[in-house]
Structure formats: C-alpha cells, structure tokens
C-alpha positions as a Markdown table, in Angstrom:
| # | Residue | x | y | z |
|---|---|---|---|---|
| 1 | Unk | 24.7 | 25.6 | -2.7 |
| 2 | Unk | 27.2 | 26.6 | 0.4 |
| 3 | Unk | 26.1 | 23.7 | 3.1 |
| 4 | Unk | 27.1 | 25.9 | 5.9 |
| 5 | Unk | 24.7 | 28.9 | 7.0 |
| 6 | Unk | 27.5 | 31.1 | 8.4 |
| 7 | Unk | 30.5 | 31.0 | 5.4 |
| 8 | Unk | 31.1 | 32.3 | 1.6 |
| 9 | Unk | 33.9 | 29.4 | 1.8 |
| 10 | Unk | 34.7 | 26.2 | 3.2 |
| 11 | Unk | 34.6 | 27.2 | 6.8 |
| 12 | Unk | 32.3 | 24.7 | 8.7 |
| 13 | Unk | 31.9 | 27.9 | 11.8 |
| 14 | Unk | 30.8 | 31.4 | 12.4 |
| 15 | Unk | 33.7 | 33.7 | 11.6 |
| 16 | Unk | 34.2 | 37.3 | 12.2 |
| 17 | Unk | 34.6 | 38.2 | 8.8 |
| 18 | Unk | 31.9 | 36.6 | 7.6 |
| 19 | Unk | 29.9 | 38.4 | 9.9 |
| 20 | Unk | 30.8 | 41.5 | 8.9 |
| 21 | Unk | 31.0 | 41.3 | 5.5 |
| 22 | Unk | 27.4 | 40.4 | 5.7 |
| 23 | Unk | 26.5 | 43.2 | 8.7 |
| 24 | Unk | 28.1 | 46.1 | 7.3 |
| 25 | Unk | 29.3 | 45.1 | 3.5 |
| 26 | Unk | 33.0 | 45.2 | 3.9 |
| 27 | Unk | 35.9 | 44.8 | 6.1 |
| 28 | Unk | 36.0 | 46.0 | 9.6 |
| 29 | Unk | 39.7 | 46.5 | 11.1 |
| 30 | Unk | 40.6 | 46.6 | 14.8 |
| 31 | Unk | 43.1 | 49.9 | 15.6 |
| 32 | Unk | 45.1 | 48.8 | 18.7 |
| 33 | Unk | 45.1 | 51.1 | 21.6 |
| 34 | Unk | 46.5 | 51.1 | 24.8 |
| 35 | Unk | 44.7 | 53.2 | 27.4 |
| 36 | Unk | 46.9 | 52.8 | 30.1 |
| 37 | Unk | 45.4 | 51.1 | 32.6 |
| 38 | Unk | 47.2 | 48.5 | 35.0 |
| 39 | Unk | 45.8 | 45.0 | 36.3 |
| 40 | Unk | 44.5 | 44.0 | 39.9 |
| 41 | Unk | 46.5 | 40.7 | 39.5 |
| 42 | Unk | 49.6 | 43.3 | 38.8 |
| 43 | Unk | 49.2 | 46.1 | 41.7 |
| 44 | Unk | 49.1 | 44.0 | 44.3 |
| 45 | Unk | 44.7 | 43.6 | 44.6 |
| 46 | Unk | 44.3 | 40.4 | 44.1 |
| 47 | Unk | 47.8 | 39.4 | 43.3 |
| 48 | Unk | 51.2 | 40.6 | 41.6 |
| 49 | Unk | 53.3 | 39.3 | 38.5 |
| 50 | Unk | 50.0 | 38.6 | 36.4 |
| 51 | Unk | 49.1 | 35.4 | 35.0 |
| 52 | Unk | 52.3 | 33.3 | 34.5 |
| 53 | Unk | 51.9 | 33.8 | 30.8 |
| 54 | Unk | 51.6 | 38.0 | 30.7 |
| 55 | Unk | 54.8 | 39.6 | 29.3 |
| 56 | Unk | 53.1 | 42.8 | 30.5 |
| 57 | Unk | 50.7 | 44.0 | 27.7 |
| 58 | Unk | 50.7 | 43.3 | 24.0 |
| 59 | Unk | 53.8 | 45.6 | 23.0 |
| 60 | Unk | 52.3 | 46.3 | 20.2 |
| 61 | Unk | 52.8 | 50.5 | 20.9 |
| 62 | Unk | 56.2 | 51.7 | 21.9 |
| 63 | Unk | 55.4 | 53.5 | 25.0 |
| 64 | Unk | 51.5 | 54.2 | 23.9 |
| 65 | Unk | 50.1 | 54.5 | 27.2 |
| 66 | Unk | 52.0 | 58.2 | 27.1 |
| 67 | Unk | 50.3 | 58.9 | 23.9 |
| 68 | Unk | 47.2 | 60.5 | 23.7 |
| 69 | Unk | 44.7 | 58.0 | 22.6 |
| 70 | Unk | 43.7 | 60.5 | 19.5 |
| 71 | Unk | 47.3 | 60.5 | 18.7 |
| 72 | Unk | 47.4 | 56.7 | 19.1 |
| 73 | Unk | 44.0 | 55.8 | 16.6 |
| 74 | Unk | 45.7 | 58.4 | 13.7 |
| 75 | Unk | 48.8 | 55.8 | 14.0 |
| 76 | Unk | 46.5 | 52.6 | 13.9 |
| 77 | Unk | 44.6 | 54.5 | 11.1 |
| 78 | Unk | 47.9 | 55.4 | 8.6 |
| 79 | Unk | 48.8 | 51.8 | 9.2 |
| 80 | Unk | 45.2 | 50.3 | 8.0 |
| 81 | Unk | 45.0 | 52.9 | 5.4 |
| 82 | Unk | 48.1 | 50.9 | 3.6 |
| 83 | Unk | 45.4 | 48.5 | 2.9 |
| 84 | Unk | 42.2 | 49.7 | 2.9 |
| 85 | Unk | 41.7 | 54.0 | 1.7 |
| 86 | Unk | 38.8 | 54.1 | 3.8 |
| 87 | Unk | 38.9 | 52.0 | 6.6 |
| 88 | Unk | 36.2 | 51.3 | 9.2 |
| 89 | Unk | 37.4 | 50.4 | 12.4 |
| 90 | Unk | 37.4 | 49.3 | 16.0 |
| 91 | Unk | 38.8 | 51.1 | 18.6 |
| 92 | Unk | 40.2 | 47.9 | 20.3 |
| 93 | Unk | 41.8 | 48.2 | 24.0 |
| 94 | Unk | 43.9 | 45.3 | 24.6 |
| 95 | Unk | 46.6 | 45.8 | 27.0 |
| 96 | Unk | 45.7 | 45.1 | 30.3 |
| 97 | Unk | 42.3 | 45.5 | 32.0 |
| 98 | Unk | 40.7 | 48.2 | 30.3 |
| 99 | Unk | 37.7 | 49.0 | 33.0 |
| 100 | Unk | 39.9 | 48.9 | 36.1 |
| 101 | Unk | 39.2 | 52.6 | 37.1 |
| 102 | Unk | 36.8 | 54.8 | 37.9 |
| 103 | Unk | 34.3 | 55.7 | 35.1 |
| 104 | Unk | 35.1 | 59.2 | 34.8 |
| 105 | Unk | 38.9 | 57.7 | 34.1 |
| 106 | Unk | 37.2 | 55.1 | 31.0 |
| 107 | Unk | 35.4 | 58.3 | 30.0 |
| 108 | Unk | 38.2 | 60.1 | 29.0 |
| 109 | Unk | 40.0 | 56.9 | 27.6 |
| 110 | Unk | 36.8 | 56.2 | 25.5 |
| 111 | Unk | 34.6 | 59.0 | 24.4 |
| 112 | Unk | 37.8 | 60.7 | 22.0 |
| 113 | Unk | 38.2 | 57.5 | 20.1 |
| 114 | Unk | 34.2 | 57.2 | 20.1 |
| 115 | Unk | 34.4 | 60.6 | 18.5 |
| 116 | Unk | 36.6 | 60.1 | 15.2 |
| 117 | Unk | 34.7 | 59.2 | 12.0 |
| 118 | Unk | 36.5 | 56.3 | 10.9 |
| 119 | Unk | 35.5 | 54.5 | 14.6 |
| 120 | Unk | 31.9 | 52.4 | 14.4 |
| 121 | Unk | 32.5 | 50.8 | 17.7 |
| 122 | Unk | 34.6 | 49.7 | 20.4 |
| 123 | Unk | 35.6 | 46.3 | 21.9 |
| 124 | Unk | 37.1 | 46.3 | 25.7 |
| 125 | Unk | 39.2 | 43.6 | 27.3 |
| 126 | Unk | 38.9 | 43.1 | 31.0 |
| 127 | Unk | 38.3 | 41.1 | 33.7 |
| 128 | Unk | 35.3 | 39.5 | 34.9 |
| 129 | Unk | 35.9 | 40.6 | 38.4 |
| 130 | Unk | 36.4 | 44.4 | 37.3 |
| 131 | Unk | 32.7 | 45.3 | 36.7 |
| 132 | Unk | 31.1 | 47.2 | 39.3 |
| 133 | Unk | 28.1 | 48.2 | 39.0 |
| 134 | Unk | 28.6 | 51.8 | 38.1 |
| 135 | Unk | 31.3 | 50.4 | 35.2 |
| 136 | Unk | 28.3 | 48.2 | 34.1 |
| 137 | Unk | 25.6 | 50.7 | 33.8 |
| 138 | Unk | 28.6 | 53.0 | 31.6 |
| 139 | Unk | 28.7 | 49.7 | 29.6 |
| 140 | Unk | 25.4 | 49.7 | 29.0 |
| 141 | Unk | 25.2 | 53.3 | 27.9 |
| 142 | Unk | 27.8 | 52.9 | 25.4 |
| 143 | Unk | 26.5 | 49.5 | 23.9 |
| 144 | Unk | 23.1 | 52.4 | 23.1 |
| 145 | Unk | 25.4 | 54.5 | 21.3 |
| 146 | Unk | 28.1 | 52.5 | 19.1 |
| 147 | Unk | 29.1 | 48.7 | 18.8 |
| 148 | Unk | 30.5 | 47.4 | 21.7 |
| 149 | Unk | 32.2 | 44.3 | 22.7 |
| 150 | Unk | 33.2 | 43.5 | 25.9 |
| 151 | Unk | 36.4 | 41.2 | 25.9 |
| 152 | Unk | 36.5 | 38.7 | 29.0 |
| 153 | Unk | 39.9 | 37.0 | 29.8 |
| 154 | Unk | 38.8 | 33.6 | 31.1 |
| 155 | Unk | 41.3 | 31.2 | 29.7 |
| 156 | Unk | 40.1 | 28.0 | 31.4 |
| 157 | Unk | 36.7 | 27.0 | 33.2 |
| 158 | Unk | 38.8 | 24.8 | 35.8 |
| 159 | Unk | 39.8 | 26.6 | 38.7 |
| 160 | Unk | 42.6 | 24.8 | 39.8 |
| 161 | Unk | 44.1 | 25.9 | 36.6 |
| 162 | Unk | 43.2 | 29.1 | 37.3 |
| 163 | Unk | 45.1 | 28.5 | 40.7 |
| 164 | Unk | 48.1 | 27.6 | 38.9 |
| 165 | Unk | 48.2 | 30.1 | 36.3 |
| 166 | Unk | 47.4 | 32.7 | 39.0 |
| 167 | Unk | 45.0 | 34.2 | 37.3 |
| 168 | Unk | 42.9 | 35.7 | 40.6 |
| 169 | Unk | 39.6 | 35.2 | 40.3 |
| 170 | Unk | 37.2 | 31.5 | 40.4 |
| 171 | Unk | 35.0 | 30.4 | 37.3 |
| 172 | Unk | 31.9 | 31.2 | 38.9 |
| 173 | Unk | 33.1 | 35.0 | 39.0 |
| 174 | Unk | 32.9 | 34.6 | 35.2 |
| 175 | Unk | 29.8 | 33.1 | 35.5 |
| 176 | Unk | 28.3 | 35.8 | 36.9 |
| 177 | Unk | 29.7 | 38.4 | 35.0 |
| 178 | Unk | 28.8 | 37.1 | 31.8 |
| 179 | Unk | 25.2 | 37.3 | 33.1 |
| 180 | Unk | 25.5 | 40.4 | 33.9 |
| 181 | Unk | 26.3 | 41.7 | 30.9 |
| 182 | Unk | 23.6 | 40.0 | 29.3 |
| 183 | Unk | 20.9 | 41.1 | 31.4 |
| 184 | Unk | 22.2 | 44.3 | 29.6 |
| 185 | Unk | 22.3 | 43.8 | 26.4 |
| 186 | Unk | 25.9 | 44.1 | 26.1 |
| 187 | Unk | 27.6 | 42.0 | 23.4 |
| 188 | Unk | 30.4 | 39.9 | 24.8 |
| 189 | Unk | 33.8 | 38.2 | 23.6 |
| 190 | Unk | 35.1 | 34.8 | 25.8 |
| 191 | Unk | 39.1 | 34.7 | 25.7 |
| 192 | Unk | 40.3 | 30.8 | 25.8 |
| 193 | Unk | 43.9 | 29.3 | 26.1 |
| 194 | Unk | 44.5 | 25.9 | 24.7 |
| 195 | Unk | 47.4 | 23.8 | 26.4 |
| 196 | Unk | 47.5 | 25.0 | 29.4 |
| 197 | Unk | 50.0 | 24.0 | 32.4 |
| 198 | Unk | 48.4 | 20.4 | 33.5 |
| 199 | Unk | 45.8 | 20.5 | 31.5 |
| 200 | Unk | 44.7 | 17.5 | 28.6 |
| 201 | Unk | 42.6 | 17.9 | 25.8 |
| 202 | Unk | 39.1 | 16.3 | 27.8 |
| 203 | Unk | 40.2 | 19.1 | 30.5 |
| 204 | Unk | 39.9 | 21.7 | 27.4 |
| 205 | Unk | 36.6 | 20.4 | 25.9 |
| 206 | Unk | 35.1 | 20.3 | 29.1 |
| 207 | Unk | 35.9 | 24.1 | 29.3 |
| 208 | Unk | 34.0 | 24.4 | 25.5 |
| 209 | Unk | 30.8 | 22.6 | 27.2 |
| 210 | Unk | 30.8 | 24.6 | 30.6 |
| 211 | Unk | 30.5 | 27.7 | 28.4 |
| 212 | Unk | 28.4 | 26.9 | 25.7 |
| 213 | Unk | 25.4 | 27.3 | 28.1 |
| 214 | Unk | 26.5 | 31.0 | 28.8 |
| 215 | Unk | 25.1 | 34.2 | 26.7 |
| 216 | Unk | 28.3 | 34.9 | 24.8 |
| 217 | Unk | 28.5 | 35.8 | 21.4 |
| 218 | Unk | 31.7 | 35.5 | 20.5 |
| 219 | Unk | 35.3 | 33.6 | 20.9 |
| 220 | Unk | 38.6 | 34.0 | 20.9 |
| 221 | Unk | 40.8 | 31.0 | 20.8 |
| 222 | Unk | 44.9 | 30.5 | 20.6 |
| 223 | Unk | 47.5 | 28.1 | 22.2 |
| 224 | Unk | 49.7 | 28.8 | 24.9 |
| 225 | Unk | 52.6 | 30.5 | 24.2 |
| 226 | Unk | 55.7 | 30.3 | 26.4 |
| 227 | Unk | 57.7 | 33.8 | 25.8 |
| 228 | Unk | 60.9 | 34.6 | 27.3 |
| 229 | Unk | 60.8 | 36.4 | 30.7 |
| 230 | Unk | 57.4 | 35.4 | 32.0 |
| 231 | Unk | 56.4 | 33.0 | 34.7 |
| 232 | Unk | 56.2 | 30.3 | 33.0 |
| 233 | Unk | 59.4 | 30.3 | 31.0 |
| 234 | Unk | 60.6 | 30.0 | 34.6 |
| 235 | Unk | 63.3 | 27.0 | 35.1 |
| 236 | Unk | 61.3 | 26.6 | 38.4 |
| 237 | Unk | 58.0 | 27.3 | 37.0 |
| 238 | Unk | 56.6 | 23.3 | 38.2 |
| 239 | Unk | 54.3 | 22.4 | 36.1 |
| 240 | Unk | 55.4 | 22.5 | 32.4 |
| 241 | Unk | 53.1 | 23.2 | 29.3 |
| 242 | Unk | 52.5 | 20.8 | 26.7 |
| 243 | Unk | 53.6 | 22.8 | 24.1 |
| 244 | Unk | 50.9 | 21.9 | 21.3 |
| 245 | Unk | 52.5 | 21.3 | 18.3 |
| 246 | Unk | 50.3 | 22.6 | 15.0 |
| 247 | Unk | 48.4 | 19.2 | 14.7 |
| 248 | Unk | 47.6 | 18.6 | 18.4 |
| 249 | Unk | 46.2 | 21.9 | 18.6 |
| 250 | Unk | 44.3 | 21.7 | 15.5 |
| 251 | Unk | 42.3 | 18.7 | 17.0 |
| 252 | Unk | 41.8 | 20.3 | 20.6 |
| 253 | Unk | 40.7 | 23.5 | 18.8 |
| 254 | Unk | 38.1 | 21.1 | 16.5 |
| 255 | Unk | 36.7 | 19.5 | 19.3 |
| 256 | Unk | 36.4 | 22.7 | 21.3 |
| 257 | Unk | 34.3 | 24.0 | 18.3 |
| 258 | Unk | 32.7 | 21.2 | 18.0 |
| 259 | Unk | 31.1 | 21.9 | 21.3 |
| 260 | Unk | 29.7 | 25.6 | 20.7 |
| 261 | Unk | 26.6 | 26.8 | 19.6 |
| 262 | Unk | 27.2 | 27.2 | 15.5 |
| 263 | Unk | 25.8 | 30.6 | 15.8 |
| 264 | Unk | 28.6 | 31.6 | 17.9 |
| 265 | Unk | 30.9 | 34.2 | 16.6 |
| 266 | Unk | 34.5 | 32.9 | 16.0 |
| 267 | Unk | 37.2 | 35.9 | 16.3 |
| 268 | Unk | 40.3 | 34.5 | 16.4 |
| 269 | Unk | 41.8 | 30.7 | 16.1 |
| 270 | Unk | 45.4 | 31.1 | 16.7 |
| 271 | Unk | 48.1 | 33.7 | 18.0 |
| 272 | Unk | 51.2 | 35.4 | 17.1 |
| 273 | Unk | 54.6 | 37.0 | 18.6 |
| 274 | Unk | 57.9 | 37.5 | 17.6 |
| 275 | Unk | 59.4 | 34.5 | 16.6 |
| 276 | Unk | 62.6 | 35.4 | 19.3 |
| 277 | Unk | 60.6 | 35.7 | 22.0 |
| 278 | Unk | 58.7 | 32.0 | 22.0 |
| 279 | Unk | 60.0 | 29.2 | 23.5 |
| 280 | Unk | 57.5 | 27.0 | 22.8 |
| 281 | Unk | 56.0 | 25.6 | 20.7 |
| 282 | Unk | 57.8 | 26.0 | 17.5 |
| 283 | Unk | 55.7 | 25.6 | 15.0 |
| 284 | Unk | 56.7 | 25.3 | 11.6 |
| 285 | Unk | 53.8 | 26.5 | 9.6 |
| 286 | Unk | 52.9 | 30.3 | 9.3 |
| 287 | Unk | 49.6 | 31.6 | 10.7 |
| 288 | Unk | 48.4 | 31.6 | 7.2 |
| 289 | Unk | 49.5 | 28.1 | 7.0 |
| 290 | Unk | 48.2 | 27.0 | 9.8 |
| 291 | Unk | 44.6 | 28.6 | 9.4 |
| 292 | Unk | 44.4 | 26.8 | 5.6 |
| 293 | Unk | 45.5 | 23.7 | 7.3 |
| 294 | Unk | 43.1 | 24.2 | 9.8 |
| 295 | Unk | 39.9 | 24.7 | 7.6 |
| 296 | Unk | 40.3 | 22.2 | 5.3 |
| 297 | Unk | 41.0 | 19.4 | 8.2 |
| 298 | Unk | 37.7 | 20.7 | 9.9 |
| 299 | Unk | 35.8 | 20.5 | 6.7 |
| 300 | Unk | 37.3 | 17.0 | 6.2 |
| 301 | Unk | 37.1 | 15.1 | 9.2 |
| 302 | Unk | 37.3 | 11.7 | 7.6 |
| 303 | Unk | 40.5 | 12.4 | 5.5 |
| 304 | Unk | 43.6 | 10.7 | 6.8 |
| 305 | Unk | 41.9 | 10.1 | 10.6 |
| 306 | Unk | 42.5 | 13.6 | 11.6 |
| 307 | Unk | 40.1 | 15.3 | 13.9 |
C-alpha cells in the first residue's frame, strides 16, 4: 500500500498531476497566453524597471500580445496536440499582471479563451495589490462558471526583501488579498522564490510558516535565476544572490515543504530558461534530473545525511 495519501509514486507531497489525474482522469496542459497587459511596478504606479529579476515577461510568444488571444490558444493547442490528440487545457496568463485593467479590458482578454472547447478553466497571475473590488467580484463570477486559479506573485514574506527586490507592495498587502479571495471562493496559487538577494535558508522557511496559516491551495516554487540584462545581473546591483546550487536548493525547498499543510497543492518545484541567458546558478543536472533527484532525497531523508 502507497504510504502517502496524495501520490501513485514515491512523492512524499500533493502534486498537480496527481490531482488531476485523480479530478478529471487524465492530463491537464496549461496553453500560455499573453494578454497584454503591463505592470504597476513597470509604468511608473508604484515603481519602474520591475522586480530586479523580471526580464520583461516570459518570452515564451514572439510578439503575442499583438496576437489575438484566439489566434494565440490555436498555437498553444497545435503544440500540445504533438503530445496529447485531445488535449484539455488551461488558458494560463503569465506575462505580467494579468488583472491590471479595467474589467471590461479582462473581459475581452478572457471570455474568447473561456469560449473554445478544448479550455476547462483558467489560471491568472497578478498581483496582490491589483484587486479592486470590482476585479474581485469578476473573479468571483468566473470561479461559478469554469476553473479558476488565481496566481499571486509573492516571492518572499519579508519585506525588507521585498524592499530590495523592489517588488512594490508590503506582505501584509498579500495577506489581505489572499483573504479576500477566500472569502470568495476563489481558488488561489502562492508564487515563492528560493535564494533570494540577502536572504538564508531560516529567512526562507520562515516565509513557508508565515504562509501556511493562509487559505491557499496551491504553490509554486523555483530558485532565483539571475538572467542577463535584468537588475540583478547588474555589476552594481549590491547585494549578490547566493546562487543555490542543485543540492542547496533541494534542502531549502525540503524544508520549505516540510512546513505546508500536506494537502496543499504543489505546481511547480523548479524553473527553466535558456541556458544563454543565466548567469547563475549553473546547474549541471536537467530539470528532469533534478526533479528525480529531488524526490527520491525527500522520500529518503536518512540516506547519506541529506535533507
């Protein structure tokens, strides 16, 4: 008999594809989107330049943002389809903070992807402190009619690292945000950076115990990368990362997990870009690597001291 209550293998936590395996009976793919929206902490609102570690959206479209958003999902789709013939997907908006305007604006960013077949939900990225009320209630109507995840950037829970990666807004902004959305119903995602500029490994597992008390479902987890042409990759830039190698990050990530409620949902445990573009760290293992790695040293605790 499995000994863990959320895994068909030897993963000790909850993860996303175990979930869904188990909610809707097969994969669930995420079809990237950009819907074109900018970033208080880039216009000028509460600050310009971004967080020192933006390299101005996720890339991952050439010029999507002038791309209808139909146009956009039947590019995601004929990608998945490689894989999967008959893909169900997410209609995932990444790139930048995707309820920074007004709602009739995230209507007409939304509703057309709502309105393919292949889409059974939705998942937002934003910013705690870009939820209004009016943005809310739209949230709320939405999480009635498909699956919705709302995607909060939060990185850190100490504000003077929040200071120092100018990221615009204090923990307690969060706070209050993720309560919002609960008092709604509305399913939400915490994003988390691991090895941030003066911060240790206590600094990060403090972070993991400060949220565990919140009404989030669901995390998303990756070291810092430095990539060419950001803030940080600054010569000047004064405080430097640490730079996690594959086996420090490994053990702050355990310990971060260790801290969570088990039923929490974990998305993602590490993070990719072109190999070019990073400065640091250099890891030698592959994502693939590394999340094998990962596993079995969580499992195993006892073997060779790790963890």
């Amino acid at each position: 008999m499995n000994p863990f209550p959320y895994s068909d293998d030897n993963k000790r936590y909850h993860t996303l594809a175990y979930h869904n395996r188990h909610t809707y009976g097969k994969r669930i793919w995420k079809a990237v989107l950009d819907g074109g929206f900018s970033c208080p902490n880039l216009d000028g609102t509460c600050g310009t330049g971004g967080c020192v570690f933006c390299d101005g959206g996720s890339g991952y479209f050439t010029h999507a943002a002038a791309m209808p958003i139909p146009e956009q999902l039947e590019a995601e789709l004929a990608r998945i389809r490689k894989r999967d013939p008959d893909p169900r997907v997410i209609a995932y908006f990444q790139v930048h903070t995707n309820t920074y305007a007004p709602v009739e604006r995230l209507r007409q960013v939304y509703e057309p992807a709502l309105s393919h077949p292949a889409v059974m939900g939705l998942a937002i990225g934003t910013r705690p402190d870009c939820l209004p009320t009016d943005v809310l209630a739209y949230l709320e109507e939405l999480s009635h009619r498909t699956n919705l995840t709302v995607e909060l950037g939060l990185q850190t829970c100490m504000d003077d690292t929040a200071r120092r990666i100018n990221r615009g807004y204090p923990f307690s902004i969060f706070a209050n945000a993720m309560e919002q959305l609960h008092q709604r119903r509305i399913r939400t995602c915490v994003h988390l950076i691991n090895g941030l500029p003066g911060e240790n490994r206590a600094m990060f597992v403090e972070t993991a115990r400060k949220i565990a008390v919140l009404p989030f479902r669901a995390v998303k987890l990756h070291p810092l990368l430095t990539i060419r042409g950001t803030a940080l990759a600054s010569a000047d830039f004064p405080v430097k990362p640490a730079g996690l190698n594959e086996y420090e990050y490994a053990d702050w990530a355990a310990a971060f997990l260790r801290e969570l409620p088990e039923d929490r949902l974990i998305m993602r445990l590490t993070a990719e870009a072109e190999p070019e573009q990073v400065i640091t760290p250099k890891w030698w293992m592959s994502k693939g690597q590394f999340l094998a790695f990962f596993h079995e040293k969580f499992l195993h605790p006892e073997q060779d001291g790790a963890f």
